[in-house]
C-alpha positions in Angstrom: 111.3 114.4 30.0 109.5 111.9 32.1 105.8 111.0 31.5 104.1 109.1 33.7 100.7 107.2 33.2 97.3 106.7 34.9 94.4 104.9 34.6 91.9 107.8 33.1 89.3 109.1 36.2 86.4 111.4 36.7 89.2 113.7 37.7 90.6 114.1 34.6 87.8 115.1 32.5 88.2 118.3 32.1 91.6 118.2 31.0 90.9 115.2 28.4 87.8 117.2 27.0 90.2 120.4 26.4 92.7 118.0 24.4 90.2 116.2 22.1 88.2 119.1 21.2 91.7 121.1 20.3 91.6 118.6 18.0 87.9 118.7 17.1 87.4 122.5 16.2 90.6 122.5 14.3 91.5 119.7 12.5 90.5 116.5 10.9 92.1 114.1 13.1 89.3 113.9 15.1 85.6 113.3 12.9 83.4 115.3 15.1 83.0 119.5 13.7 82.6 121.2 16.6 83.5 121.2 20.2 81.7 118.0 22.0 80.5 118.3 25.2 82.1 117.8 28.4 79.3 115.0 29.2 80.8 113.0 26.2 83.9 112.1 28.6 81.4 109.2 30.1 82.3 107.1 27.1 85.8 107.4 27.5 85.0 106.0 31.5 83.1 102.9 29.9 85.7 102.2 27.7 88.3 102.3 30.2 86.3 99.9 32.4 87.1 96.6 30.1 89.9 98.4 28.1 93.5 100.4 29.2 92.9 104.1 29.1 95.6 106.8 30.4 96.3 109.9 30.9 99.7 110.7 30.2 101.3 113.4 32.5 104.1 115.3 32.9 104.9 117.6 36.0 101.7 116.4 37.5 99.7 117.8 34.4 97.9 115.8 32.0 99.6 116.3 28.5 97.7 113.7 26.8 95.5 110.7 26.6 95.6 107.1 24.9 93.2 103.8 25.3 92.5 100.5 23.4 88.9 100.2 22.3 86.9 96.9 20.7 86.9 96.8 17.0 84.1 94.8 17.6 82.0 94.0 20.0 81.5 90.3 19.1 84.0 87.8 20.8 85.4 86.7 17.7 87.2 89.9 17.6 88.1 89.8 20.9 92.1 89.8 19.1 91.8 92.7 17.9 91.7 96.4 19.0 92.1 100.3 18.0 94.5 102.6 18.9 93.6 106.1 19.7 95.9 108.3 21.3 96.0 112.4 21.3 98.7 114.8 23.1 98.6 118.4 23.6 99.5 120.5 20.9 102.5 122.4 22.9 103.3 118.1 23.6 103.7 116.7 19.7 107.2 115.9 17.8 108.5 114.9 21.4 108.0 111.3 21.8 105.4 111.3 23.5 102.9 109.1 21.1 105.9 106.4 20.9 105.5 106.1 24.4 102.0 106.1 24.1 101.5 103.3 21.6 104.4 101.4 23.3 101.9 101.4 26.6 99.2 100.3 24.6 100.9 98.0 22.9 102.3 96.0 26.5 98.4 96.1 27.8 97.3 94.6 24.7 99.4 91.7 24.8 98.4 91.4 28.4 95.1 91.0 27.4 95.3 88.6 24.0 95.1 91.1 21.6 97.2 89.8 18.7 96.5 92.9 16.4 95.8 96.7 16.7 94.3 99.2 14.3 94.3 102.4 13.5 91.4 104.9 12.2 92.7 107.7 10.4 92.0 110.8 8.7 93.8 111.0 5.3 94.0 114.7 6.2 96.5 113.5 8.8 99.2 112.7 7.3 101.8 112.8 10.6 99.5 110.4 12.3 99.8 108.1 9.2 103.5 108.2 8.8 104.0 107.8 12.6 101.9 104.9 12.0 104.0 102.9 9.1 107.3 103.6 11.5 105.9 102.2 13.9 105.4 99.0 12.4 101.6 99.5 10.9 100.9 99.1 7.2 97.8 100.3 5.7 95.0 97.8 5.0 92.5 99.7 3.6 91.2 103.0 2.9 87.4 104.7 2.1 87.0 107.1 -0.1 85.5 110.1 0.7 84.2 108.5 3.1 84.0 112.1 5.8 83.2 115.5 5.4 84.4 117.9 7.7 84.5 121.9 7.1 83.3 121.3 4.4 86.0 119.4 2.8 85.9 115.3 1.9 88.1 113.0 3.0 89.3 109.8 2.7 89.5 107.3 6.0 92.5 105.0 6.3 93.0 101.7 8.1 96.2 100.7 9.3 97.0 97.5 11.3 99.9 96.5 13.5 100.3 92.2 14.1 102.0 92.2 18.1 
């Protein structure tokens, strides 16, 4: 299949907002409980206007979505940034996050980040083995540290040197 990318718009709030709160409402890869309003997609805007964020299409529809956000906002992190990527459910186990991270991965260096991380749900275990084949190793991991329907779980760090 071919996938094309593009810088995230207004236009494509709609179809972002559907993918993340798939993920919201039923599972733990994303922390919020419940579906998050269409409003939220603002932040996703001001991210993209110092940081890469894409939709990621196929036949013209968006399948998915992917951006580089500050760890930190002070300039001595300025090296580093996360990761955050999420495809359409009917989308996964096709390659499509390789080609994700590899985008991310080619806008980083273009910009000086040395390092990316990864937040992770330990209730997400495919996103954390995709992770370590990828090249990311785990660097640290909070206990308990969520609680979503009702259920803890831990958070997991993962970082990739580029």
């Amino acid at each position: 299949m071919n996938y094309t990318f593009e810088p995230m718009s207004q236009e494509h709030e709609k179809d972002v907002m559907d993918i993340f709160n798939y993920y919201t409402e039923n599972t733990f890869y994303v922390y919020p409980e419940g579906r998050i309003p269409n409003q939220f997609y603002s932040k996703f805007l001001e991210i993209g206007k110092f940081y890469p964020a894409f939709v990621i299409k196929s036949d013209n529809s968006v399948i998915g979505f992917c951006l580089l956000r500050p760890y930190n906002p002070f300039p001595v992190f300025r090296e580093t940034a996360e990761v955050s990527y999420f495809i359409r459910k009917d989308f996964t186990g096709k390659g499509v996050g390789s080609i994700a991270l590899k985008k991310l991965e080619e806008s980083a260096s273009k910009m000086g980040i040395k390092r990316l991380l990864a937040d992770i749900s330990s209730e997400n275990q495919n996103s954390i083995n995709f992770h370590l084949k990828k090249g990311f190793i785990e660097c640290g991991r909070f206990r308990n540290a969520g609680k979503k329907f009702n259920q803890y779980f831990n958070v997991v760090w993962m970082e990739k040197e580029l």
